[in-house]
TIROVO-708060 format. One record per residue (C-alpha): x, y, z; residue in one letter. Coordinates in steps of 0.001 Angstrom, whole numbers. Layout:
! TIROVO-708060
PT      xx      yy      zz lummi
PT       X       Y       Z     a
...
//
This chain:
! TIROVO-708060
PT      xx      yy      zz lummi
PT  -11197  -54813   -5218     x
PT   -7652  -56427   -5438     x
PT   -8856  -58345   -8849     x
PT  -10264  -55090  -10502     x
PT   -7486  -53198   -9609     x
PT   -5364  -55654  -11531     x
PT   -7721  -55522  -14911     x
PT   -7042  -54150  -17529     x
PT  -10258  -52063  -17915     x
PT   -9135  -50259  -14529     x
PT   -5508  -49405  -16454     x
PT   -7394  -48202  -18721     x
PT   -9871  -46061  -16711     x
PT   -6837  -44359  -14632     x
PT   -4873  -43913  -18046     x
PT   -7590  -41674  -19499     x
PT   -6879  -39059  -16170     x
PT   -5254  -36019  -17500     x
PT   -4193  -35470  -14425     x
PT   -1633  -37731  -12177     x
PT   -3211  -40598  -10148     x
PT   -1622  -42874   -7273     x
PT   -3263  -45348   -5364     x
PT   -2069  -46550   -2037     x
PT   -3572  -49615     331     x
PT   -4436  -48762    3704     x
PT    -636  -49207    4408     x
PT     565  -46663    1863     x
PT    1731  -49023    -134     x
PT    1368  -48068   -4042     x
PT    -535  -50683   -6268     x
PT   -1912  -48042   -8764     x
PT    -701  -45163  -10760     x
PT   -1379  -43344  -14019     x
PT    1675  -42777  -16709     x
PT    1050  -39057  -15848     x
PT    1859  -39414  -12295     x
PT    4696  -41279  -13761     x
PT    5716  -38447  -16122     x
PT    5157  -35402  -13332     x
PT    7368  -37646  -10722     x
PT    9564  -38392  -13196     x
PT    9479  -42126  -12515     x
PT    8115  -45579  -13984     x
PT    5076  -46767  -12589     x
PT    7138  -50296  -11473     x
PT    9306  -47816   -9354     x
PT    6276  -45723   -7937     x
PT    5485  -48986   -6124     x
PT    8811  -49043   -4178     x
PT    8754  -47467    -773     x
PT   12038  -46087   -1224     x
PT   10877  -44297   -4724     x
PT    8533  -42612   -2386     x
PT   10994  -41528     122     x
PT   12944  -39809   -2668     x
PT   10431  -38119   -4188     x
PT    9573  -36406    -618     x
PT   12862  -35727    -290     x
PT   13008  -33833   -3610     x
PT   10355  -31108   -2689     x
PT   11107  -27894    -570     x
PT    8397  -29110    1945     x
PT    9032  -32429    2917     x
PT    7461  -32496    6527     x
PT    4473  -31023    5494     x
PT    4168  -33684    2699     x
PT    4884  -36836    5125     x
PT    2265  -35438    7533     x
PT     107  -35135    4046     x
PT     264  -38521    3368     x
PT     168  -40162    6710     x
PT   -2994  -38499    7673     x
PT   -5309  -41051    5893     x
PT   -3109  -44315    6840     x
PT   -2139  -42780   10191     x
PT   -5378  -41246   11509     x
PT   -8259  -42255    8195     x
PT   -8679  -38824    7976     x
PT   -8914  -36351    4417     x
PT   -5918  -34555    4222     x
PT   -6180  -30522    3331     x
PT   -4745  -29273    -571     x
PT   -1418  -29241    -522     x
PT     753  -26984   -2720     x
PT    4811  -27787   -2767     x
PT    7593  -27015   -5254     x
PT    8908  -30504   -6652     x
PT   12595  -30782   -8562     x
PT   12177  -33512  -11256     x
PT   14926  -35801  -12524     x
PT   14784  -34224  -15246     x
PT   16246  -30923  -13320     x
PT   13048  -28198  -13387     x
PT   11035  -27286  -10867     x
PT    7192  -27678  -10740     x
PT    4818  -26554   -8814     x
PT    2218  -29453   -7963     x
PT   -1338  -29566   -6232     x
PT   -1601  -33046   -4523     x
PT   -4992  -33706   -2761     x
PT   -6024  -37140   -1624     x
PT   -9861  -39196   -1650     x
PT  -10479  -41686    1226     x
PT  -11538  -45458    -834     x
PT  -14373  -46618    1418     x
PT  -15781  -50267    1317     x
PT  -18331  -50970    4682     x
PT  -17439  -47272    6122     x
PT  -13696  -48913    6468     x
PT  -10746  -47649    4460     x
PT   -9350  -49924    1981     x
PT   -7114  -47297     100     x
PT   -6596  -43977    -329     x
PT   -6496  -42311   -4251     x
PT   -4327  -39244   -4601     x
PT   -4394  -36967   -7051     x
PT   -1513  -34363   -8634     x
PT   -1935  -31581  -10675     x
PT     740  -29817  -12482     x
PT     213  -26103  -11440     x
PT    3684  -24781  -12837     x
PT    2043  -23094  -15864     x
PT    -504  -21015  -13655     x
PT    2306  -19945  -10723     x
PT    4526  -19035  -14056     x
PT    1540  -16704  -15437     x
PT    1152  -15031  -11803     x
PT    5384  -14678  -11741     x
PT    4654  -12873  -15310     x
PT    2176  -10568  -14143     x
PT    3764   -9965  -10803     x
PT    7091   -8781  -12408     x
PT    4748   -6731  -15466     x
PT    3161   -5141  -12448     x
PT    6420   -4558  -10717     x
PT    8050   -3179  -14259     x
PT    5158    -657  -14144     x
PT    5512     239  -10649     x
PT    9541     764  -11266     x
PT    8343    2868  -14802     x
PT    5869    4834  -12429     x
PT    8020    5572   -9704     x
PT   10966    6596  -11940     x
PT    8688    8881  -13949     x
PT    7668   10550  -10543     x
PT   11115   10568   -9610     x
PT   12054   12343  -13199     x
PT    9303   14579  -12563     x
PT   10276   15877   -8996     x
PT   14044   16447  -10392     x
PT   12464   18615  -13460     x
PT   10243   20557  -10920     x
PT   12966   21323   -8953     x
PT   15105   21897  -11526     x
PT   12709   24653  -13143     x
PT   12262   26048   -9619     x
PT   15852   26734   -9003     x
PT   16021   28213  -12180     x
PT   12838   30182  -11433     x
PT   13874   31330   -8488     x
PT   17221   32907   -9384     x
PT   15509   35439  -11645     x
PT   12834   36014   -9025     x
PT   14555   37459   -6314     x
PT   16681   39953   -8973     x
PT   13139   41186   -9802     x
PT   11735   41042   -6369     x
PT   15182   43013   -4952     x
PT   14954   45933   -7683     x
PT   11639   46230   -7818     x
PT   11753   46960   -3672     x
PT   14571   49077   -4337     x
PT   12786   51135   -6658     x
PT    9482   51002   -4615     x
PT   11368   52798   -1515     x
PT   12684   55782   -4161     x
PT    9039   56678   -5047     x
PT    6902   58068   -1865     x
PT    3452   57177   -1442     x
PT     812   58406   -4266     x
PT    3730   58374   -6555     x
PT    2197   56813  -10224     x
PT    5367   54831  -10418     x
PT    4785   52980   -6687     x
PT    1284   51381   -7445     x
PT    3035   49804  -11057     x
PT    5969   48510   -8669     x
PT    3789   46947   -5751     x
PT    1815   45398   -8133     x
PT    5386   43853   -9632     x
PT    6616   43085   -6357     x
PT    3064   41247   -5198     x
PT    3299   39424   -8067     x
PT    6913   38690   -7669     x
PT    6184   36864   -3891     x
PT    3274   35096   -4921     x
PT    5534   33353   -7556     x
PT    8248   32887   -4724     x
PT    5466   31202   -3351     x
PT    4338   28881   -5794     x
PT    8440   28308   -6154     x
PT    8659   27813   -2635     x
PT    5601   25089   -2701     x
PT    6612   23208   -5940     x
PT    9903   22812   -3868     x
PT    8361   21698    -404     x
PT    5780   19465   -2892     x
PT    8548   17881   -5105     x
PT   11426   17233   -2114     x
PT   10461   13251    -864     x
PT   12374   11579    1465     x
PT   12895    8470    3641     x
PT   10628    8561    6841     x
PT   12983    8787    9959     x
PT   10371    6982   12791     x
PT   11071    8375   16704     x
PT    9174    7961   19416     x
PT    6946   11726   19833     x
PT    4391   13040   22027     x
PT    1156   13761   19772     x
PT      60   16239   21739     x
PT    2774   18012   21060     x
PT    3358   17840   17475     x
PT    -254   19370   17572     x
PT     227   22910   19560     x
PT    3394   23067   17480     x
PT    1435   22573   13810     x
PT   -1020   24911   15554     x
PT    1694   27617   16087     x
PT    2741   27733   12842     x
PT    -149   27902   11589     x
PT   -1553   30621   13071     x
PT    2235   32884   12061     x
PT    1478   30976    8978     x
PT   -2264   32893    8389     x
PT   -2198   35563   10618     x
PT   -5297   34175   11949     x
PT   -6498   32660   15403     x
PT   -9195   30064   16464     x
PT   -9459   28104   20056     x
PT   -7987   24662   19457     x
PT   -9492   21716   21833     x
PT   -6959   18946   21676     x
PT   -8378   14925   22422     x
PT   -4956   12960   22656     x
PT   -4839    9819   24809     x
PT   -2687    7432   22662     x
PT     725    8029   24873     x
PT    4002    8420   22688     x
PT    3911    7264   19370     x
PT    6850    6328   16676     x
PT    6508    8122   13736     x
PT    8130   10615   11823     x
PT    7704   14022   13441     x
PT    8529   16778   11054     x
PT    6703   14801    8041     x
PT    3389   14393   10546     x
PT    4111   18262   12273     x
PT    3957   19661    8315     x
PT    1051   17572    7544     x
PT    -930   18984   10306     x
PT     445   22130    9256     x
PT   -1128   22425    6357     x
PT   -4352   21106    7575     x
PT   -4764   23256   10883     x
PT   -3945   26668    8187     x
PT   -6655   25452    6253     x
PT   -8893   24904    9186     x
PT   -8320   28325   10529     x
PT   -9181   29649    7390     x
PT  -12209   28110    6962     x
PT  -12859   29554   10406     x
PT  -11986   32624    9767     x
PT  -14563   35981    9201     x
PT  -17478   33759   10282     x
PT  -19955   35652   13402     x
PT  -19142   32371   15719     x
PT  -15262   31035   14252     x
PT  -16261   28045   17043     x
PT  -12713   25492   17192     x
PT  -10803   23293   15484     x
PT  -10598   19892   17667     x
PT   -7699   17790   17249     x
PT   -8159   14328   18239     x
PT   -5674   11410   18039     x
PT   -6621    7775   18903     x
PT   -4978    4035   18073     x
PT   -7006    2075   15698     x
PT   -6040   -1339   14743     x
PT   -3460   -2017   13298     x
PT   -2347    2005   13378     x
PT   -3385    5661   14089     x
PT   -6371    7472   13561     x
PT   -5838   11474   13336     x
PT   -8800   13530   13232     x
PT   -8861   17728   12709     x
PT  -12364   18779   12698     x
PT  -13303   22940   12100     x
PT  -17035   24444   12514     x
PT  -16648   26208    9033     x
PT  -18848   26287    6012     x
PT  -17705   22770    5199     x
PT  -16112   21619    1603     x
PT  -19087   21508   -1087     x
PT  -19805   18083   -2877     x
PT  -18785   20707   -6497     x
PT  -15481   20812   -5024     x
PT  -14460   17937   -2935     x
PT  -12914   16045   -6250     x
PT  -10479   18398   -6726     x
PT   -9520   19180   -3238     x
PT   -5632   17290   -3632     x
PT   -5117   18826   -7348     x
PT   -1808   20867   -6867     x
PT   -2802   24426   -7381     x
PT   -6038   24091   -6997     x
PT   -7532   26415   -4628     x
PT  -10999   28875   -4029     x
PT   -9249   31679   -2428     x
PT   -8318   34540   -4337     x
PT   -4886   34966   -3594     x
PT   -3518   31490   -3021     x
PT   -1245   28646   -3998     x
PT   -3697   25233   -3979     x
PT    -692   23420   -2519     x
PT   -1513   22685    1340     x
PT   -4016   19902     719     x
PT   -1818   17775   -1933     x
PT    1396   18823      58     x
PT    -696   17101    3233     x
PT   -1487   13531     671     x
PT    1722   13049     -34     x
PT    3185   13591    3923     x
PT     187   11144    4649     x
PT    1271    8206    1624     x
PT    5087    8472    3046     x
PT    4009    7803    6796     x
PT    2041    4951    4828     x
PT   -1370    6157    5500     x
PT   -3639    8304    3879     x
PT   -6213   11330    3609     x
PT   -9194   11472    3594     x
PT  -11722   14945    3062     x
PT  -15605   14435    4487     x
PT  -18471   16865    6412     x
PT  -17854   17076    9938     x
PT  -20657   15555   12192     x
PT  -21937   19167   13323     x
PT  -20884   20710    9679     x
PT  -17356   21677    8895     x
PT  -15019   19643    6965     x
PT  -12899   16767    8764     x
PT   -9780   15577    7683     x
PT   -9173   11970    8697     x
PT   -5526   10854    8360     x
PT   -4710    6809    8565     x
PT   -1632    5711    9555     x
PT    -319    2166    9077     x
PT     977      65   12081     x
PT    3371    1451   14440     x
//
């Protein structure tokens, strides 16, 4: 093997590898390479053999233990070593990113030399560095546009809002000058019904377009629940038994974000509840799931119709009659800033259940 490794037909051979090639005896010592191992090292081929060339050119990557157990685990212990992936700084100054992997040289089942092999991967890790900052350019764009957004809604709601409760003040004024059956009174209720349902749609655009930074504290689930509950029912004006499953023990999280998110979901429930011969409950159940929280509200309504379930966390969307179609989207977004989610499905006895996902706590 020594002979052909010295002909010229084997220089040859390795020289036609596009990629880098080194090959070591059974010793590591180098008797081989290619000129483009030379030219990704950054060294002559007379200096690859050198044992102290080698020592520098370990020393010049950011992983240098991981590359001295790399090559010492075919001379050391005549096994394959895994892939091997390290940032390299050539003489020339740059950095590159190269792929060594290594090939056992067998002759009688004994090792007689090892071949490694380098691949220059800069080009591909510079392509994924492009697309990660492109995709982190369009997240910035996106979250500034949402930003921009919020401050406009809020903006036209202040504005909106000003106006609103002149019209909503006179028109009560006026309303309390005219008795009952009075012509006049029926135009001015109508005015000042229309003027609160716009305070609420004001009110929800503002509740909707208001984000902050979650503020984690350790709560008691079980409590955040019969408060959501509570305001829910002043909320709707409406009542339902609540059965409450909550076994995880205090939880860190933040409580006003989750309290409004259940909020919203428990006035929905007890409106879907609501006028039905048998209202049944609305069942509450918490419960840890790896790596977070599951949080379950369940109601024995008529259940959200396949027509309608797309739409369900539109803003302003809604079936009622009178109504703002904020709640559910209101509900999302509390959901994405505990870093979870929301999700809308049939309840296992009918009903609609509302699974919330929270992310590790």
């Amino acid at each position: 093997m020594l002979t052909f490794a010295h002909s010229t037909y084997f220089h040859d051979l390795l020289a036609g590898f596009s990629a880098g090639v080194v090959i070591a005896n059974s010793k590591g010592r180098v008797y081989a390479s290619n000129p483009a191992a030379a030219a990704l090292l950054g060294e002559t081929p007379e200096h690859l053999a050198a044992p102290a060339t080698a020592r520098a050119i370990v020393g010049r990557t950011d992983a240098p233990r991981r590359l001295a157990r790399f090559l010492a685990a075919p001379i050391k212990h005549g096994r394959k070593p895994e892939p091997l992936t390290c940032l390299y700084r050539h003489p020339d100054g740059r950095d590159r990113h190269l792929r060594l992997s290594a090939s056992l040289l067998l002759e009688n089942e004994k090792i007689f030399g090892i071949l490694f092999e380098i691949d220059d991967m800069t080009e591909i890790f510079d392509l994924h560095a492009r697309e990660r900052a492109m995709l982190l350019g369009i997240q910035a764009a996106q979250h500034e546009r949402i930003e921009g957004l919020g401050r406009f809604s809020l903006a036209v709601a202040h504005q909106i809002r000003n106006p609103l409760m002149v019209i909503g003040g006179f028109t009560g004024r006026l309303l309390r000058r005219h008795p009952e059956g009075d012509p006049d009174a029926a135009a001015l209720s109508m005015i000042l019904d229309g003027a609160r349902r716009l305070e609420d749609v004001v009110r929800a655009v503002s509740r909707y377009a208001t984000r902050r930074a979650p503020a984690p504290i350790m709560a008691d689930p079980a409590d955040l629940a019969i408060r959501a509950m509570a305001a829910a029912r002043t909320r709707t004006g409406l009542a339902a038994p609540l059965v409450l499953d909550a076994d995880t023990g205090l939880v860190r999280l933040d409580a006003p974000l989750l309290e409004e998110l259940l909020t919203e979901l428990l006035a929905n429930a007890l409106e879907a509840v609501a006028g039905r011969p048998s209202p049944g409950v609305i069942t509450v159940r918490w419960r840890r799931r790896d790596p977070g929280l599951c949080l379950e509200v369940t109601d024995q309504g008529p259940g959200l119709p396949e027509d309608i379930r797309p739409f369900a966390f539109d803003p302003f969307f809604t079936t009622k009659a009178v109504g703002v179609g904020m709640g559910l989207p209101i509900a999302r977004r509390n959901a994405e800033e505990l870093g979870g989610d929301l999700e809308l499905s049939s309840g296992p006895d009918g009903g609609c259940l509302a699974v919330v996902r929270l992310g590790g706590r």
